[in-house]
Backbone as CSV, one residue per row, in Angstrom:
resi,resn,N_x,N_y,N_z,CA_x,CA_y,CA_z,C_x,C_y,C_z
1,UNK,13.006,-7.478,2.524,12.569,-7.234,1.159,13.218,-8.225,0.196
2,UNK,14.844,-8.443,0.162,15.629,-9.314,-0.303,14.665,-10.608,-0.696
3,UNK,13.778,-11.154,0.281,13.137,-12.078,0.797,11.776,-12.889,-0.189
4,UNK,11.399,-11.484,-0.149,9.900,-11.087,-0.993,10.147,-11.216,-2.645
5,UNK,11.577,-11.120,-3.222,11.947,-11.306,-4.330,12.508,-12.285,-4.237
6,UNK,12.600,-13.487,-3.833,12.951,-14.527,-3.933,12.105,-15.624,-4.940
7,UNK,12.186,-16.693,-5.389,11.472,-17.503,-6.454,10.581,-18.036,-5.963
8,UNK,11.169,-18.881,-4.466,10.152,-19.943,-3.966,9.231,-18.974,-3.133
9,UNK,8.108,-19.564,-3.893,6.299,-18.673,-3.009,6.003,-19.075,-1.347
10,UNK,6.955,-19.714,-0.812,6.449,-20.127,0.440,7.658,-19.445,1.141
11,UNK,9.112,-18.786,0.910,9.672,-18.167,1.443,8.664,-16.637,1.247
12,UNK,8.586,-16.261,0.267,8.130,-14.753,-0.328,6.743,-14.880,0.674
13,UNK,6.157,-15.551,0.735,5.228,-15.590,2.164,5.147,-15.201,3.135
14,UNK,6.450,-16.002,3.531,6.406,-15.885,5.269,7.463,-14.747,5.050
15,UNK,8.633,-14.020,4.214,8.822,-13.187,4.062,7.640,-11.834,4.375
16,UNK,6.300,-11.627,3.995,5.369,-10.972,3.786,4.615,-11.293,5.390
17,UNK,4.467,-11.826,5.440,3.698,-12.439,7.011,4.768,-11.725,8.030
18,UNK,5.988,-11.769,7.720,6.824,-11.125,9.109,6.781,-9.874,8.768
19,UNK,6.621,-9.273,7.223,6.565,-7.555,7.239,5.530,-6.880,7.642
20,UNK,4.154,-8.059,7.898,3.078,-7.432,8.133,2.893,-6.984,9.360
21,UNK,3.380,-8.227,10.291,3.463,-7.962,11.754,4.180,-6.430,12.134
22,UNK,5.391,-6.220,11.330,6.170,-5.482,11.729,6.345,-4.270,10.299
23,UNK,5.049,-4.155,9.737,5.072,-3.086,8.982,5.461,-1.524,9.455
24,UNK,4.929,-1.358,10.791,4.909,0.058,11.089,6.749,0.431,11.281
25,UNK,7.093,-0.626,11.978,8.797,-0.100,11.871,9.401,-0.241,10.459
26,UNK,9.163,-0.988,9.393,9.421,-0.564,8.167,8.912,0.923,6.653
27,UNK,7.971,0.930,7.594,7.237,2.416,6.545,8.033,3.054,5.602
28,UNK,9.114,3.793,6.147,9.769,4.360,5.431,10.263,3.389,3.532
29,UNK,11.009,1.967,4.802,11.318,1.084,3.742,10.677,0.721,2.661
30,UNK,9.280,0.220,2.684,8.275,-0.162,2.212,7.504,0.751,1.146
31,UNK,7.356,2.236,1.743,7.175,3.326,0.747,8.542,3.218,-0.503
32,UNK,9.556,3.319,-0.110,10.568,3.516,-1.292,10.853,2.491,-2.127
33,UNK,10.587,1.509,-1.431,9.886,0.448,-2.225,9.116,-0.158,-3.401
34,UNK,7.803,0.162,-2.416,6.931,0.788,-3.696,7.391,1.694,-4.622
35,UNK,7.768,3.002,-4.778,7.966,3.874,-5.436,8.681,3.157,-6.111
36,UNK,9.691,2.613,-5.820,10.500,1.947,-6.533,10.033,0.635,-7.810
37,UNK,9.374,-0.001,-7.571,8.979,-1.175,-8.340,8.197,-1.109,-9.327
38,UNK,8.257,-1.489,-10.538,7.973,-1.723,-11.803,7.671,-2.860,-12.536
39,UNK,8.258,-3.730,-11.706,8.778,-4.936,-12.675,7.269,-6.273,-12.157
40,UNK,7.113,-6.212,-11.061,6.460,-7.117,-9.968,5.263,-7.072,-9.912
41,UNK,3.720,-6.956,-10.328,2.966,-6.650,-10.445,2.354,-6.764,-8.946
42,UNK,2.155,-8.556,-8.921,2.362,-8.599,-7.613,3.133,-8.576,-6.079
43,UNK,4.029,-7.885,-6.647,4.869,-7.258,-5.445,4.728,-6.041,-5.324
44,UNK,4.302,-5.657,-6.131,3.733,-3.943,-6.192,2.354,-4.009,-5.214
45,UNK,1.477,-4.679,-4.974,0.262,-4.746,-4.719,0.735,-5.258,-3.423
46,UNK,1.071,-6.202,-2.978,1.683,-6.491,-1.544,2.737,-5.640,-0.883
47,UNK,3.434,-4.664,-1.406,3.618,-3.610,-0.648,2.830,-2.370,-0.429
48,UNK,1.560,-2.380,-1.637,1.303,-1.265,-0.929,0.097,-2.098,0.730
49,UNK,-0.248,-3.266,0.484,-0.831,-3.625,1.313,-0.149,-3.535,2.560
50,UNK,1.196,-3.803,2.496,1.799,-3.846,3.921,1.680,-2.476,4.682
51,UNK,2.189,-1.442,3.591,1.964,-0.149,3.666,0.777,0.211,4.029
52,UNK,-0.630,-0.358,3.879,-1.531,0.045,4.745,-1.155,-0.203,6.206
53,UNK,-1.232,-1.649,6.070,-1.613,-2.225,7.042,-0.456,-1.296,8.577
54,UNK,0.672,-0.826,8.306,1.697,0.050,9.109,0.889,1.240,9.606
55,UNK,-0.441,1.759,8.569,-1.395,2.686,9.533,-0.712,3.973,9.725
56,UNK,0.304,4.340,8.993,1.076,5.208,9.054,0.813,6.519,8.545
57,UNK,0.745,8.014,8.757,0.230,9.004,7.961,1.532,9.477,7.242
58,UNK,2.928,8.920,7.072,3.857,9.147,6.143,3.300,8.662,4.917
59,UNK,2.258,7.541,4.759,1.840,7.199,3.543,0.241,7.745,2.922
60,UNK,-0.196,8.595,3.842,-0.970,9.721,2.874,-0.999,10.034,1.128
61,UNK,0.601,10.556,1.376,0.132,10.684,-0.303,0.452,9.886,-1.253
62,UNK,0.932,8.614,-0.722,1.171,7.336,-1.439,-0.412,6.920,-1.714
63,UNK,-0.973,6.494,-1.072,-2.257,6.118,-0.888,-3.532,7.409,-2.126
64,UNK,-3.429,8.416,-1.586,-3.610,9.600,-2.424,-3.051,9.324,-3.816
65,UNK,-2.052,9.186,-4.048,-2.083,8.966,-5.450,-2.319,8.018,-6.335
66,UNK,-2.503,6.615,-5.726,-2.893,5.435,-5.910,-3.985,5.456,-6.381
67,UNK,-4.786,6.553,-5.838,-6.604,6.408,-6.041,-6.822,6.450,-7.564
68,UNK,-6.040,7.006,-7.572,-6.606,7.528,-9.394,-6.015,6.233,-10.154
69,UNK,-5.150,5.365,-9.755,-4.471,4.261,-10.578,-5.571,3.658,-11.346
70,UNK,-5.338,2.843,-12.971,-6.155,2.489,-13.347,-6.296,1.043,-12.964
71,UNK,-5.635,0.729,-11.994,-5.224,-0.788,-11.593,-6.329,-0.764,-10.036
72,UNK,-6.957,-1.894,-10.293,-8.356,-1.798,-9.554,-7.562,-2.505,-7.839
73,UNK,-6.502,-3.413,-8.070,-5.895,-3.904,-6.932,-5.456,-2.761,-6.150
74,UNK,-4.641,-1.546,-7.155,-3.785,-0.822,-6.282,-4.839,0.481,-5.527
75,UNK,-5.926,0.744,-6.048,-7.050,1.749,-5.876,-7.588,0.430,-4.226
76,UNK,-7.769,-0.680,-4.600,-8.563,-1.252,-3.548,-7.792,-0.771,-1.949
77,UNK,-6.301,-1.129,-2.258,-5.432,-1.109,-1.257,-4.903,0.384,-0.457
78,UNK,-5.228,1.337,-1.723,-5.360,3.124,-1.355,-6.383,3.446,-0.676
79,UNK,-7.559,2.049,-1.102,-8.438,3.100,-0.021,-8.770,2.581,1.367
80,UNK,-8.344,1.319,1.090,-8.064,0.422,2.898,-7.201,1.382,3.593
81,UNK,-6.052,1.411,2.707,-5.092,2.666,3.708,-5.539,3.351,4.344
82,UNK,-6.097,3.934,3.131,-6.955,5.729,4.093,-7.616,5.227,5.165
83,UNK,-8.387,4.192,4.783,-9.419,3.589,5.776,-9.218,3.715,6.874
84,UNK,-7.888,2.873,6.562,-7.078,2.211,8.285,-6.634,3.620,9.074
85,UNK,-5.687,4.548,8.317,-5.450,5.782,8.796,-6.659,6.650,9.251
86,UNK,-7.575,6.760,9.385,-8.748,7.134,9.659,-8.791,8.412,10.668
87,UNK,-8.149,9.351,9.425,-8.212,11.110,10.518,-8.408,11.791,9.293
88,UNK,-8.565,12.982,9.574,-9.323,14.272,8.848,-8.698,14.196,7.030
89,UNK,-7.198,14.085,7.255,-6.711,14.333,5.581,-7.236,12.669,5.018
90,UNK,-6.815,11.959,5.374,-7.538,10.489,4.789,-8.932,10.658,4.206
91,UNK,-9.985,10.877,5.460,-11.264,10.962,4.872,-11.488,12.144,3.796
92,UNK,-10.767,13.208,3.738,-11.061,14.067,2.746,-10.502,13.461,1.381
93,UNK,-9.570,12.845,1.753,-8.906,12.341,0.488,-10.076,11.239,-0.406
94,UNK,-10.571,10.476,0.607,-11.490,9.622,0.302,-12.696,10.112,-0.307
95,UNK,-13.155,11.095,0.825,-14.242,12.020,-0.246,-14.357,12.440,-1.474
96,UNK,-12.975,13.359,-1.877,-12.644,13.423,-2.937,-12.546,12.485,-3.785
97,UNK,-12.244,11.417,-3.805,-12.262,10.480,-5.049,-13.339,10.001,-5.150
98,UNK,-14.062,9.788,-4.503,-15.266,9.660,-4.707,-16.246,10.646,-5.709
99,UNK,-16.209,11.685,-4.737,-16.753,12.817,-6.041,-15.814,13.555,-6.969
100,UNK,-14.782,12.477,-7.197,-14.337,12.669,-8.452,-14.861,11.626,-9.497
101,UNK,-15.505,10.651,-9.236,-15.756,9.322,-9.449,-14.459,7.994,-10.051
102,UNK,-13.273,8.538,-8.928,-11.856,7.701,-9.207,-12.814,6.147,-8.173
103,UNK,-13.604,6.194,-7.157,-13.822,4.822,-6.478,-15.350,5.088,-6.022
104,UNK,-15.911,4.182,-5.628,-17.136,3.967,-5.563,-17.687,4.434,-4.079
C-alpha cells in the first residue's frame, strides 16, 4: 500500500499490478483501506477495484454500499464486484439497485 502512495506513477503501477495478482490474500487490507481514504480520489477507485477483483464475499457490503455513491467510478466498480462475486446476496444486491434506480 506504502507503494500505491508514492509520487512516481510507474512505481504506484506496478505497485497496483502486484496487488491485483495477489488481491485475494490482501482483502482484509484493502477493505480498511478503502474505508479508510479520503484524500485520493484515484486511489479510492483503484482499491475498490482491487477489492473486486479478490472476488471475496467479505466485501459484500463494501460493494453494497458503494451502489448508492454519487461517484459514477465507485458505483461502476460496486457493481463489477457483485458481478465477479456472483452468488445469491450479490445478485439480490444488484437487483435491488436497480429497482431502486441507484444503476442501470
Amino acid at each position: 500500500m506504502r507503494l500505491m502512495r508514492e509520487h512516481d506513477p510507474q512505481v504506484q503501477e506496478d505497485a497496483f499490478d502486484f496487488l491485483r495478482e495477489h488481491a485475494d490474500a490482501y482483502v482484509d487490507e484493502l477493505i480498511e483501506e478503502f474505508r479508510a481514504e479520503r484524500d485520493d480520489h484515484g486511489l479510492h477507485c483503484w482499491l475498490l477495484e482491487l477489492i473486486a477483483e479478490a472476488r471475496s464475499p467479505k466485501a459484500l457490503d463494501v460493494f453494497r454500499d458503494q451502489l448508492e455513491s454519487l461517484d459514477e467510478s465507485l458505483r461502476f466498480w460496486a457493481v463489477r464486484g457483485l458481478e465477479m462475486l456472483d452468488d445469491r446476496e450479490s445478485r439480490q444486491a444488484l437487483h435491488q439497485a436497480r429497482a431502486n434506480g441507484w444503476i442501470a
